[in-house]
C-alpha positions in Angstrom: 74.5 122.9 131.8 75.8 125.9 134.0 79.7 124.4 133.1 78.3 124.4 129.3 77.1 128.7 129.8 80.2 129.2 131.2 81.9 127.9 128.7 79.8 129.6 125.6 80.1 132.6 127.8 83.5 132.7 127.6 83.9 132.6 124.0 81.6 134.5 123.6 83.4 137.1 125.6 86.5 136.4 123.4 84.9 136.8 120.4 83.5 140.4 121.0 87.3 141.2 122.5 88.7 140.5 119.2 85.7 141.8 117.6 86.4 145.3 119.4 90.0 145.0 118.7 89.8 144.5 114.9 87.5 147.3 114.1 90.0 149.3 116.5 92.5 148.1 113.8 91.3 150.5 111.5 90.8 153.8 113.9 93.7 152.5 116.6 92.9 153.4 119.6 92.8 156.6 121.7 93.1 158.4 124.7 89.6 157.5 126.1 91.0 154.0 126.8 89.8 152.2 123.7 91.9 148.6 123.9 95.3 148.5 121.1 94.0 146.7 118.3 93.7 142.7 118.0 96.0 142.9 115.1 97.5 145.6 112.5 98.0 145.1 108.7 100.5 146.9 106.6 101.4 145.9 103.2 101.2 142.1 104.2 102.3 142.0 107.3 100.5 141.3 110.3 101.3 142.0 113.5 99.9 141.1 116.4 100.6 143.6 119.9 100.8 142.6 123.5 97.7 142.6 125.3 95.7 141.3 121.9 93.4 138.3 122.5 94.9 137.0 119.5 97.7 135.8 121.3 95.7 133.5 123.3 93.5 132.4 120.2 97.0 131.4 117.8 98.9 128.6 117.8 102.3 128.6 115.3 104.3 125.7 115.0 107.1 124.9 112.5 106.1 122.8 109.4 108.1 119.4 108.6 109.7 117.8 106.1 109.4 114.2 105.8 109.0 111.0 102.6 105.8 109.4 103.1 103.8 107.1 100.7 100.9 108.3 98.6 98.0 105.6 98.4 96.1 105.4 95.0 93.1 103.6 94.7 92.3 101.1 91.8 89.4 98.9 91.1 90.5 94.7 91.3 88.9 91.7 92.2 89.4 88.7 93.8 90.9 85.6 92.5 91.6 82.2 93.5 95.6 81.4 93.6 96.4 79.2 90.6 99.6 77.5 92.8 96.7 76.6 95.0 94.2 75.6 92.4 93.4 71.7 91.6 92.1 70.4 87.9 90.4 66.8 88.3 91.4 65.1 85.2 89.5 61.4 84.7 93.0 59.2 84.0 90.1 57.3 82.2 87.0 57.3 79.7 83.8 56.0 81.2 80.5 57.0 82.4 80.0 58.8 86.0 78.1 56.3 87.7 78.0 58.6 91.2 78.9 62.2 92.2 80.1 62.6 95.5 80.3 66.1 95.7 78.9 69.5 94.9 80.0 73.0 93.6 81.3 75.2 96.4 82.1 71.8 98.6 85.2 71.6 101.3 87.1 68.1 100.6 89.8 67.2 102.3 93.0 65.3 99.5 92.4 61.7 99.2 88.7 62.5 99.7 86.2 59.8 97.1 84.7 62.6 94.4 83.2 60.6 92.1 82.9 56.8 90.5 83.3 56.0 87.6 82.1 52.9 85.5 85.5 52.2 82.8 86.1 49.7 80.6 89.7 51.1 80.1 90.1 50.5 83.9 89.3 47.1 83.2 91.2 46.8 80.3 94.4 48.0 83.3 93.5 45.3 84.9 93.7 42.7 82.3 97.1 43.8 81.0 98.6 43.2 84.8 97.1 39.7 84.5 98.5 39.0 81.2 101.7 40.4 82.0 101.8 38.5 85.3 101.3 35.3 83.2 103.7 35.9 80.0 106.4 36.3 82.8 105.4 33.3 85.0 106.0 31.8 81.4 109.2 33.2 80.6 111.1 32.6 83.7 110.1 28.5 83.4 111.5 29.1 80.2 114.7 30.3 81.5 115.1 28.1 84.3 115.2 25.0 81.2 117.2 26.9 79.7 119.3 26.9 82.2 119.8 23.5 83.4 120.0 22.3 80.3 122.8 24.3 79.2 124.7 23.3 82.9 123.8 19.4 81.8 126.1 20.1 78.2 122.8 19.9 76.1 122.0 23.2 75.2 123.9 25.9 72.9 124.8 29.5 74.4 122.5 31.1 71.5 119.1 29.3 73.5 120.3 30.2 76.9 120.8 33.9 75.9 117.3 33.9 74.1 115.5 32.6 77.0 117.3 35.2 79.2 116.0 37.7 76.9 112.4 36.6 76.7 112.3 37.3 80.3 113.7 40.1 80.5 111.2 41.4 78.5 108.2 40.0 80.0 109.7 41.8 83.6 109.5 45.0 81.5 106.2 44.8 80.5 104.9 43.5 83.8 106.7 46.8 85.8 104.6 48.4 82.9 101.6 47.3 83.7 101.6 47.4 87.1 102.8 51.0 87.5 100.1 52.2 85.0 97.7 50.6 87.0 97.6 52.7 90.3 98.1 55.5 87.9 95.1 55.5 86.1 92.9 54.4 89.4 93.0 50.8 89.7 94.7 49.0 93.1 98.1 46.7 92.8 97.1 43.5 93.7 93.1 43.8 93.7 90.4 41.8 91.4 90.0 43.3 88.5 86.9 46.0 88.4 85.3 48.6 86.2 84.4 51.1 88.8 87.4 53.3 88.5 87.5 55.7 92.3 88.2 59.5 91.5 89.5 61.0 94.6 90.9 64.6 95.7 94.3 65.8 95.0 94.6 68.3 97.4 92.6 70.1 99.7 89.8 73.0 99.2 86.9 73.8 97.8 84.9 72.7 94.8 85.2 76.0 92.6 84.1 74.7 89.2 82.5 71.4 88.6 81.5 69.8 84.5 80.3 66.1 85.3 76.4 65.0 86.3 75.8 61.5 87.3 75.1 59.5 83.9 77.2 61.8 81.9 80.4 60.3 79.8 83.8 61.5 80.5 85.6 60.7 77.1 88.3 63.4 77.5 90.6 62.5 79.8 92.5 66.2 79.4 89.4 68.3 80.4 88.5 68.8 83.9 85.8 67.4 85.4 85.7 69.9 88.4 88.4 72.4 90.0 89.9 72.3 93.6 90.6 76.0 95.0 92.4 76.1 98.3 91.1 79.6 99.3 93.3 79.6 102.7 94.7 82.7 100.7 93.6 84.4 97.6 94.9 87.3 94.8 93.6 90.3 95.0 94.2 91.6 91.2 93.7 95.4 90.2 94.3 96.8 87.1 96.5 99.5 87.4 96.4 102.5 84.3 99.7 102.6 82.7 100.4 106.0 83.6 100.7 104.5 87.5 102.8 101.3 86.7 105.8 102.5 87.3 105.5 103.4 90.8 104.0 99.7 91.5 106.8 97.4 92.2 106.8 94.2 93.8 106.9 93.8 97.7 104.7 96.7 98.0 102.0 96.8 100.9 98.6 96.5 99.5 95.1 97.5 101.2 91.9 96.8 100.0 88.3 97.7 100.7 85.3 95.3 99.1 82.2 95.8 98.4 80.3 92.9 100.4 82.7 94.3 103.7 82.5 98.2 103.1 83.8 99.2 106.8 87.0 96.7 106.8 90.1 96.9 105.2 92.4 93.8 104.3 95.8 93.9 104.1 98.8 92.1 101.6 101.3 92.7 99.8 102.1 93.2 96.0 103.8 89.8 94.7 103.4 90.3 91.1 103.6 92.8 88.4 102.4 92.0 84.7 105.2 92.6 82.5 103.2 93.4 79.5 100.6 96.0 79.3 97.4 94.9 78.1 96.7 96.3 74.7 93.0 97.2 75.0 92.6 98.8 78.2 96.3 99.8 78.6 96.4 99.0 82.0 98.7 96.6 83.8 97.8 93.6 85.9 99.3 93.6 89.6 98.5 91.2 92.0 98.9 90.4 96.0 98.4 88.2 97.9 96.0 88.0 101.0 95.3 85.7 104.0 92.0 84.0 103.9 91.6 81.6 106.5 87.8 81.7 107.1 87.2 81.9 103.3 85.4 85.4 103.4 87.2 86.7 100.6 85.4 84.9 97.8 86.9 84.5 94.0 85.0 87.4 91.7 84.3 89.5 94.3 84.5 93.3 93.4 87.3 95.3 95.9 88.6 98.7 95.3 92.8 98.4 96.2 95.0 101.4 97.8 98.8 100.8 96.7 101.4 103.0 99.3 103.9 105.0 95.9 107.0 106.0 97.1 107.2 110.0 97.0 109.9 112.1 97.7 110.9 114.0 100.7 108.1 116.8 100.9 107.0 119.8 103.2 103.4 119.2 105.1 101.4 121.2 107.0 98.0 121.3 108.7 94.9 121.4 106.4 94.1 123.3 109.2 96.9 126.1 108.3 95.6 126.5 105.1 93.0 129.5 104.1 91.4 130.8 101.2 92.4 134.3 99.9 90.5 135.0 96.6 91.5 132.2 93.9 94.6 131.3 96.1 95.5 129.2 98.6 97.7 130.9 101.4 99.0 130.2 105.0 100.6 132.6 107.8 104.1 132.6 107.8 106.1 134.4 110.8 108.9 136.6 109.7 109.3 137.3 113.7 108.0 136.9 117.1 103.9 137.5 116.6 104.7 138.9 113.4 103.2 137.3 110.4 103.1 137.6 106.3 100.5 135.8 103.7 101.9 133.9 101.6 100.4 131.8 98.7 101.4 128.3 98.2 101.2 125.3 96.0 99.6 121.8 97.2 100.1 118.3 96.0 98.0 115.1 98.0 96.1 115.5 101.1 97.3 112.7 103.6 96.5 111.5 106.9 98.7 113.6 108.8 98.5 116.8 106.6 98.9 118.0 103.1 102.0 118.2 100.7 103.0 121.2 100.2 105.0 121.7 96.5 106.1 125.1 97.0 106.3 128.5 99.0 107.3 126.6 102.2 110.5 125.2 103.6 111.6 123.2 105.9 111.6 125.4 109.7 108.7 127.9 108.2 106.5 128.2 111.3 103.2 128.9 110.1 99.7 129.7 112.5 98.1 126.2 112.2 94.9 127.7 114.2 93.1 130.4 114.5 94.7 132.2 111.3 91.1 133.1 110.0 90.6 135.9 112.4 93.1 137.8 110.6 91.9 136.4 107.1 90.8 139.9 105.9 
């Protein structure tokens, strides 16, 4: 605490030097050894003598010039990555007999989903058989055929339509038996009518249409959806006076509501080509990492997109004062001499605000302390 009195004590001491010296600015000082003023002002300039306390209380550094982004924020939300998203068609009519899984599930690809009770699967089955029989059939056909025709007793005609006959029956069999594995059933297995439905790839159960005892008799709607959520879209809608500083490969941050004190990071993979007609915004995505699955599809976010600017002059906020309706800074014109001088401002940025004009490149400007000569 005595460090801490100390310390107040010496501002405080400070203060009431430049407080002395500024009211001295008006009378300057005089021959009963009144200090020089902290500062004089004539016209706009400011100077500031030797032996002011000012000098210890400014700091002046040269302003910059330098391209950096500007972020804008939009509203988006989270999506699941259609490249990574599964519909589970039934290859097959029939009526779910069991459901193996539920909505919001992890399965791994080849994972049992559901059973199915088809006659159609049966109906696979049979056509293998019959198949598997009619060209049994037709190659004892051509084998007669054959010897017959080597023993003088047969014409070419009956040779030629026995080799056809089988050639026919191979076709249908090869049919057969590649339909079979496609719509469920197992080359080489006893014919069934529980037709297997099993995971295409892996992720999580993100939609889901079928109930035990319920009919599938569609076999182009989906019976549930398969979302791999290792990574997710992250879609904002961006207003179409914006679009054109969105391009693709741009570095996208974004901030959602169910994690308000982390920010995610991707990057900007697609821009919509067409605006869309009732909002007139445009449709930009990215794409984020998700490996624990936090970022969840519909989730609410609020996206900041880095637009190129040009090269601009910054400067402290801390540089910047008020004078009336204006916004002005200290410029020196030479050694611990200063003028006002109003300027323009564009975006506020981490490391100090764009300046649009009334600075240049080299200005050195007091970046502290320039309220004490605010008058």
């Amino acid at each position: 605490m005595f460090h801490q009195l100390i310390k107040n004590g010496s501002r405080l001491s400070v203060a009431i030097a430049v407080a002395l010296s500024m009211a001295a600015c008006s009378h300057g000082g005089d021959e009963t050894g009144t200090p020089p003023p902290a500062f004089t002002a004539d016209h706009g300039v400011y100077k500031v003598p030797d032996g002011s306390p000012l000098r210890k209380e400014l700091v002046v550094q040269p302003v910059e010039m330098h391209q950096a982004p500007h972020a804008k924020i939009f509203p988006a939300n989270v999506e699941a990555d259609p490249t990574r998203t599964a519909n589970v068609l039934p290859p097959l009519t029939g009526k779910v007999m069991e459901l193996k899984v539920g909505l919001g599930d992890h399965v791994t690809r080849g994972q049992l989903l559901a059973v199915i009770d088809s006659g159609d699967l049966a109906q696979a089955y049979a056509d293998v058989y019959k198949a598997k029989d009619a060209l049994d059939l037709a190659k004892k056909t051509l084998d007669r055929a054959r010897a017959v025709k080597a023993a003088g007793g047969n014409a070419v005609k009956d040779l030629e339509a026995a080799q056809s006959g089988y050639n026919q029956a191979l076709y249908e069999f090869n049919r057969a038996q590649t339909r079979l594995p496609a719509v469920g059933g197992t080359q080489g297995a006893e014919a069934t009518r529980p037709m297997q439905i099993t995971a295409p790839a892996t992720g999580y159960i993100t939609a889901l249409t079928v109930a035990p005892g319920t009919y599938v008799n569609d076999p182009t709607a989906s019976m549930m959806t398969i979302s791999d959520l290792s990574s997710v879209w992250i879609t904002s809608n961006v207003p179409e006076s914006d679009v054109a500083q969105v391009t693709k490969g741009e570095k996208m941050s974004a901030v959602l509501t169910a994690y308000p004190n982390e920010v995610f990071h991707g990057k900007v993979t697609f821009v919509n080509p067409v605006i869309q007609p009732d909002t007139r915004r445009d449709l930009v995505r990215a794409v984020f990492a998700n490996p624990d699955a936090r970022l969840k599809p519909n989730m609410y976010a609020n996206v900041s997109i880095d637009t190129p600017q040009p090269d601009e002059v910054f400067v402290p906020q801390s540089a910047l004062l008020m004078n009336n309706d204006s916004i002005t800074v200290f410029v020196e014109v030479s050694p611990w001499t200063f003028e006002r001088r109003t300027v323009d401002l564009s975006y506020d940025e981490n490391d100090g605000t764009r300046v649009l004009k009334g600075l240049k490149a080299g200005d050195r400007v007091i970046v502290r302390g320039g309220v004490l000569l605010n008058d």
